[in-house]
Each structure stands twice: as structure tokens, then as C-alpha cells.
C-alpha positions as CSV (number, residue, x, y, z in Angstrom):
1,X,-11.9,-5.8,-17.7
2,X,-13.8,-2.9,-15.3
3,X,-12.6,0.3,-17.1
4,X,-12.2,2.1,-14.2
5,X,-10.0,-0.5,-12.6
6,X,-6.5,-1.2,-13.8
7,X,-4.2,-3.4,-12.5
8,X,-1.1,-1.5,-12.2
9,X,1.3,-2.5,-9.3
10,X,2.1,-0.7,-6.2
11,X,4.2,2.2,-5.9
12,X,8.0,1.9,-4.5
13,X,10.5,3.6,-3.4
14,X,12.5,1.5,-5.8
15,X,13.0,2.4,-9.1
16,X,13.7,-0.1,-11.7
17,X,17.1,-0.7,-13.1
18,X,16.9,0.2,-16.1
19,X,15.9,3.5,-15.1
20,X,17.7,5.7,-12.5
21,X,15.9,8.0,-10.1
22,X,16.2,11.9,-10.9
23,X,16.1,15.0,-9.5
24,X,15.6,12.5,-6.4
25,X,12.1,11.6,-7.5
26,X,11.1,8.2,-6.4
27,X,9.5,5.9,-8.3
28,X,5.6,4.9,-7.2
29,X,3.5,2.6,-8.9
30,X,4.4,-0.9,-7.9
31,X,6.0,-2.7,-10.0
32,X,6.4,-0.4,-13.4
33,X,6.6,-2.8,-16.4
34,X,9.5,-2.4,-18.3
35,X,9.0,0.0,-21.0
36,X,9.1,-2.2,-24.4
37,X,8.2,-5.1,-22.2
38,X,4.0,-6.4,-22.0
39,X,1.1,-5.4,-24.0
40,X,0.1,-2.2,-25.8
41,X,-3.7,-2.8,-23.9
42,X,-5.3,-4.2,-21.3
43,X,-7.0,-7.4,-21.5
44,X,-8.4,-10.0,-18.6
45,X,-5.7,-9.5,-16.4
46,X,-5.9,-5.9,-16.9
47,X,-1.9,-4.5,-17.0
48,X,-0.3,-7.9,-15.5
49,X,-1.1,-10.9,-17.6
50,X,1.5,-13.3,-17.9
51,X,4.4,-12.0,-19.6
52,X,4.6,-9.6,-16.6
53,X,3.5,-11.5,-13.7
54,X,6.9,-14.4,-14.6
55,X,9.1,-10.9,-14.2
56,X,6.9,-9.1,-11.7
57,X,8.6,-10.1,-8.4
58,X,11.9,-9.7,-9.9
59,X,11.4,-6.6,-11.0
60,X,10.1,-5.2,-8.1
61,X,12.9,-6.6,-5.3
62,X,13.9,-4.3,-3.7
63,X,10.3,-4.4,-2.2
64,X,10.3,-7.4,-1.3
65,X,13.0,-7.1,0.7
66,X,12.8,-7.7,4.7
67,X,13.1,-3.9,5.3
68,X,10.0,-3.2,2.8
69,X,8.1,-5.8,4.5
70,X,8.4,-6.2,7.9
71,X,7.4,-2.8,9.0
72,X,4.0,-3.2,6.8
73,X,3.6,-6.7,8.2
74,X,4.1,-5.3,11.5
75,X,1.3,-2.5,11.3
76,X,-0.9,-4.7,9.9
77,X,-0.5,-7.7,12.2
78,X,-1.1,-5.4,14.9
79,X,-4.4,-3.6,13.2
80,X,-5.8,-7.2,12.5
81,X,-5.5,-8.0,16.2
82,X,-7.4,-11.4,16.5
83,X,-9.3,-10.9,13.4
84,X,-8.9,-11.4,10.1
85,X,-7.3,-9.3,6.8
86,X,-8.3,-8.8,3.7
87,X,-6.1,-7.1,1.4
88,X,-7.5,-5.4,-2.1
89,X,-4.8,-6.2,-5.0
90,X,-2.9,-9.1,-3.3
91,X,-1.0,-9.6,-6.5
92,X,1.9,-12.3,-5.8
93,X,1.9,-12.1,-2.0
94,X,4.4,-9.5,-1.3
95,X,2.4,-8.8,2.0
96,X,-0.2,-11.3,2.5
97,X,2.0,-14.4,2.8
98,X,3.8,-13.3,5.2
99,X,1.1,-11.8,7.5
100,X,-0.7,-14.8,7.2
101,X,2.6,-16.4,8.9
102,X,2.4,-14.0,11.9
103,X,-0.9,-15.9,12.3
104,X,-3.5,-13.4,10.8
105,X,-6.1,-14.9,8.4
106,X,-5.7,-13.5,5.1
107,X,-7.9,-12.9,2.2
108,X,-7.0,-11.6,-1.1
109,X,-8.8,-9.9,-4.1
110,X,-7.1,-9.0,-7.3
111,X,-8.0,-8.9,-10.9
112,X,-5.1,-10.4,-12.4
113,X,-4.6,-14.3,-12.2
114,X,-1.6,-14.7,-13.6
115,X,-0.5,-12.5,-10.4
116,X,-2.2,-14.8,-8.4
117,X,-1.3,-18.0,-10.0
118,X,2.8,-16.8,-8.6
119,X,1.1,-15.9,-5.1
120,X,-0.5,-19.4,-5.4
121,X,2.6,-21.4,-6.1
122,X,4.9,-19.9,-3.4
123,X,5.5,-21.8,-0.3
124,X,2.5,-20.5,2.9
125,X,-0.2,-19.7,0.2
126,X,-2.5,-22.5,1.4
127,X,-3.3,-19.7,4.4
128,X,-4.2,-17.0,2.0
129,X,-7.5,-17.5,-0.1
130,X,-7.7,-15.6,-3.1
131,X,-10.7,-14.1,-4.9
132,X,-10.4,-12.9,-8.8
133,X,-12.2,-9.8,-9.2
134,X,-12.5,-5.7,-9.3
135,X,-11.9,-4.8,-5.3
136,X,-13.8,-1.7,-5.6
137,X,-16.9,-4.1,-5.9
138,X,-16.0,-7.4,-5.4
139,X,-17.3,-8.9,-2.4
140,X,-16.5,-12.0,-0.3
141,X,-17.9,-14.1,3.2
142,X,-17.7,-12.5,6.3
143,X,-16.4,-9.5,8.2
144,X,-12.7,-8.7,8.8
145,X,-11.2,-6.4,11.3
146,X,-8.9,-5.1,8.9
147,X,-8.8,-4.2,4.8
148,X,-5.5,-2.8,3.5
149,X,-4.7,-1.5,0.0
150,X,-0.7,-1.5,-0.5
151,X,1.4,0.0,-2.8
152,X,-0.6,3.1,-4.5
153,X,-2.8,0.5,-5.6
154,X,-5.5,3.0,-5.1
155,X,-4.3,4.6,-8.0
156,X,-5.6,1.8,-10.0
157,X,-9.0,3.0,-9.7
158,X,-8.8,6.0,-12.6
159,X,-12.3,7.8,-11.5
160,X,-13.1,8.9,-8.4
161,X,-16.7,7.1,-8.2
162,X,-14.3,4.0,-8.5
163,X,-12.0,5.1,-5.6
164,X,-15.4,5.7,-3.7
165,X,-16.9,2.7,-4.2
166,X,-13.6,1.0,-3.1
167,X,-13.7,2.5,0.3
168,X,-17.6,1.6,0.4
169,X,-16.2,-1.8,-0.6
170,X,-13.6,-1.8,2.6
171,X,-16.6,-0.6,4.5
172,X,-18.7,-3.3,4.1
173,X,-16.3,-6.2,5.1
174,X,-15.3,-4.4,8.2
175,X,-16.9,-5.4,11.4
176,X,-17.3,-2.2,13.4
177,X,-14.5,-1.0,15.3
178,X,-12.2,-2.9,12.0
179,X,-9.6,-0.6,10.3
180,X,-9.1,0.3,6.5
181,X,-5.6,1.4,6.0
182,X,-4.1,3.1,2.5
183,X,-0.6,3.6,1.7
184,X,-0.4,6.0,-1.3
185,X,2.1,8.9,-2.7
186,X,1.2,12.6,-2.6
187,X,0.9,14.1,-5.9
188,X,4.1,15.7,-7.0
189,X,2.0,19.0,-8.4
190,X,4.4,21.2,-6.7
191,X,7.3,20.0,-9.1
192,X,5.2,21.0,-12.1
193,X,6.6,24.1,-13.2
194,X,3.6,26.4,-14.4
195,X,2.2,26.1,-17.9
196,X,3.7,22.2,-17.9
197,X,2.2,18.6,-17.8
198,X,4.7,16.5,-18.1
199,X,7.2,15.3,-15.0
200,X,10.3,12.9,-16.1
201,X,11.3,10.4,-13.2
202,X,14.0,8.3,-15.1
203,X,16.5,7.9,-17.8
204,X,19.1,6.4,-19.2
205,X,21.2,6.3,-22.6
206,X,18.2,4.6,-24.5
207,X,15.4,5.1,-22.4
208,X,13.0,8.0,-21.0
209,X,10.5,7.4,-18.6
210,X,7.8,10.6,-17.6
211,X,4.7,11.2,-15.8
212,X,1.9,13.6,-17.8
213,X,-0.7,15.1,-15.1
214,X,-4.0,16.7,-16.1
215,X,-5.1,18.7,-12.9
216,X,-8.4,19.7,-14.1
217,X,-9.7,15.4,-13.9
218,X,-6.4,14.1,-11.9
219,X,-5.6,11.9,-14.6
220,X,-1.8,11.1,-14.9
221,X,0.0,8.3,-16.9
222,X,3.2,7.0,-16.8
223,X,5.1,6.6,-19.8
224,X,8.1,4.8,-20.5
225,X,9.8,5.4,-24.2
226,X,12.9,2.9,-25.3
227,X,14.7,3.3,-28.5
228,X,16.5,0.1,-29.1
229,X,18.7,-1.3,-32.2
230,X,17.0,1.4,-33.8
231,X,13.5,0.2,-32.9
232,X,11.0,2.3,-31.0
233,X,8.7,1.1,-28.2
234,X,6.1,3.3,-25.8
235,X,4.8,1.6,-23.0
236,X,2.0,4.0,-21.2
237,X,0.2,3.4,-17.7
238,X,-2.9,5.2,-16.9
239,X,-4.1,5.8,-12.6
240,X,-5.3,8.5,-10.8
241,X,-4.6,10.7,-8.3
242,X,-5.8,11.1,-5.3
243,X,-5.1,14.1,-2.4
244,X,-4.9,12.5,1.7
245,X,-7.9,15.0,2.4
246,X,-10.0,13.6,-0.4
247,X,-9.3,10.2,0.6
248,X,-10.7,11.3,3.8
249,X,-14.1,12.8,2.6
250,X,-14.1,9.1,0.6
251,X,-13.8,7.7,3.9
252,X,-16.7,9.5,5.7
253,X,-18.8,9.0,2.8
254,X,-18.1,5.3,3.5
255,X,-19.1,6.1,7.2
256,X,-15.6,5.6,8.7
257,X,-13.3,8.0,10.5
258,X,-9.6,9.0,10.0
259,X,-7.7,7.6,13.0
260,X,-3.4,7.5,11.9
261,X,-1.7,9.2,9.0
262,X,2.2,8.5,9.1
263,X,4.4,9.3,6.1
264,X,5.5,5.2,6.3
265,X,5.1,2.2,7.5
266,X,7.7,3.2,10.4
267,X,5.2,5.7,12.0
268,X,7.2,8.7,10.7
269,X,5.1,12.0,11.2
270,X,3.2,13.0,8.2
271,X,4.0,17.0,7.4
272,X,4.1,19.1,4.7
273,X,7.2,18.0,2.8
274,X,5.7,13.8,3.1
275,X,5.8,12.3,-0.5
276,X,3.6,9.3,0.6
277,X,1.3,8.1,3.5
278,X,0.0,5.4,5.3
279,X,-3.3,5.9,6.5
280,X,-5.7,4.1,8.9
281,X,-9.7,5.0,8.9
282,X,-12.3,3.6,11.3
283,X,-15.4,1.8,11.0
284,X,-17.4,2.9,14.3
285,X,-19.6,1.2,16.3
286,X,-17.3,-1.0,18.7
């Protein structure tokens, strides 16, 4: 396990079930384990080993669902043009199976196996080659006209030298003119009222979930707390955040260009009140 690199899930706009969305925050890091539910620590497979990876696509439907999908698909498969992808955190295949059935070639890193063991056992995965590893460093064969990183997955990377090294990582498998995009939330600072740390997203009758946010390093966990037949459980998620304009300065440090920023995958104008983005950087030289 790389210690700056943990493999939380993407963000959603879906929050789990057993935790409904308030004051109309929306929940963002893919896939949330359920509190009480997975280990204490990390281990191999970072977050996701197997006791979350049998639940993980379950857990996370409602992004899997066509109207999750297909916009990303369709964005990326038009990116990748006739080249190839490579996607950073491929975890089950929410997105690279079926872009690699609109014909692009698809290659996916992620550090979790048991993720990839599910992505490797659906129907399609044959067109999608898989390496285990730490995408901020990991490297594979040959030069891609497009890297994507899904899901706030970027957030996974809990220093900034990590998130930098991840877009020099994207850099270097680009072939110049190839496109790194980044879909991410915008931290939620402007909820925080002042002298406060802590943010709560969820609830129910047995079960609290919050974000704590330390603005002086961007650290933030998420924290889940379920009291159950008397029993007790904390289940806490470390990531960092990350601001659009720094991913930027990460970007040109990594020698590509901003080119797009939507607030989705539909192309909807970023602005002042967006609470995520997708954004596409350049690698120059065509």
C-alpha cells in the first residue's frame, strides 16, 4: 500500500441508502462503504478488498445507471477519437467496459484487485486490459490519446505531490495533442460555518455520517458512525481536496493546458455556485 494513495471510490451524486442526503448535500466519494461494513485499515487493496468489492457495484447503482453513464461514455468516446483510453482507478468497470464497446481501446490501472477481479468477470472485459498498481506512478506500454480519472478519484491521492505526480503520470502516456480529463467536486468550504470542522451529509435513526475538513493541509475524512443492537462501529475515509485552479497549476506543471471545464458530463457551464466539474487538459504539440 503507497500511503499517499487510497483506494476510495468515486464520488456520486448518489447517496447510499442507508443514509439520506441533508441540507441537499450530495454525496461524493464513489462508492462510500457502509459504515460498520469493511476494515478498520487499509491493507493490499487499500479501502476495497473483498468484503467491499462483492457489495461495491450494488452499493453504488444508481451510478451505474444508463443516465450516469452514457453522458461520460459519450465525452470520452469522443475525446479518445481513434486512439486509445486509459482510465486511472478503473475499479469494476463502471466506465471502461462500456467505452471499450463504443470501440475505444481501453486500459485500466487500479490498486485494488478484488475491484478488478468483478471488472474481470463481467461480460466485454476481454477489451479492457487491466494493470494493478498506484496510478499516480504506475506506468504501462504505449501512448494514449486520452487518460481519465472518474469519480473524485483524485481525491484518493491524500498529498499534493501525489496528485502532482498523477497528472505527470497522465502526461506521460499521452501522445501530444491527447487529453487528460478530471471529474471532481468543489470543496464545500463555504458551508463551514466559521470556527467549525466538521460537515454532516447523512443520517438516519441509527446512523451519522460527517465530513471533518482541515483547511490549513486540505485533509478531510469521511466518517460514518452506526450504533446498532447497542453496538458501536466508526468507519472513517481519508482523501484530499483539491481546488479547479490548483488542479490547473498541477496541470501546467505537467506541461498540459486547460481546454473544457463543465460542471457535468452534460456540458453544463461551470460558475460560481458548480459543486463538481469535469475537466479536460491538453498535452501540446499536435
Amino acid at each position: 500500500m503507497v500511503p499517499s494513495r487510497v483506494t476510495l471510490r468515486r464520488a456520486s451524486p448518489n447517496s447510499p441508502a442507508a443514509f439520506p442526503v441533508i441540507s441537499g448535500r450530495e454525496n461524493r466519494v464513489r462508492g462510500r462503504a457502509r459504515p460498520g461494513y469493511g476494515p478498520r485499515m487499509t491493507h493490499d487493496d487499500g479501502y476495497f478488498g473483498e468484503e467491499i468489492a462483492a457489495d461495491y457495484d450494488d452499493s453504488s447503482a444508481a451510478m451505474f445507471a444508463p443516465e450516469a453513464v452514457a453522458p461520460a461514455v459519450d465525452l470520452l468516446a469522443e475525446l479518445a477519437g481513434d486512439g486509445a483510453a486509459l482510465e486511472f482507478g478503473v475499479g469494476t468497470g463502471r466506465i471502461a467496459l462500456p467505452l471499450a464497446r463504443r470501440g475505444v481501446p481501453v486500459h485500466g490501472i487500479d490498486l485494488s484487485r478484488a475491484m478488478v477481479d468483478r471488472l474481470r468477470a463481467k461480460p466485454g472485459a476481454d477489451a479492457v486490459a487491466t494493470t494493478i498498481g498506484d496510478f499516480a506512478s504506475t506506468r504501462v506500454e504505449g501512448d494514449r490519446s486520452l487518460v481519465y480519472l472518474v469519480f473524485n478519484t483524485i481525491g484518493n491521492l491524500t498529498t499534493q505531490d501525489a496528485q502532482v505526480a498523477c497528472f505527470e503520470n497522465a502526461a506521460a502516456h499521452l501522445r501530444p495533442g491527447g487529453r487528460f480529463v478530471v471529474e471532481v467536486g468543489v470543496p464545500e468550504l463555504r458551508r463551514l460555518p466559521a470556527g467549525q470542522q466538521v460537515l454532516p451529509f447523512g443520517q438516519s435513526g441509527t446512523q451519522w455520517a460527517f465530513d471533518v475538513y482541515d483547511c490549513a493541509t486540505q485533509a478531510m475524512s469521511s466518517n460514518y458512525v452506526t450504533v446498532d443492537s447497542g453496538k458501536g462501529s466508526v468507519w472513517s475515509i481519508p482523501f484530499r481536496y483539491v481546488w479547479p485552479s490548483e488542479l490547473d497549476l498541477m496541470a501546467r506543471i505537467a506541461g498540459m493546458r486547460l481546454v473544457e471545464r463543465w460542471e457535468d458530463w452534460n456540458r453544463k457551464p461551470f460558475t460560481h455556485e458548480s459543486t463538481e466539474h469535469v475537466s479536460v487538459w491538453e498535452k501540446p504539440g499536435r
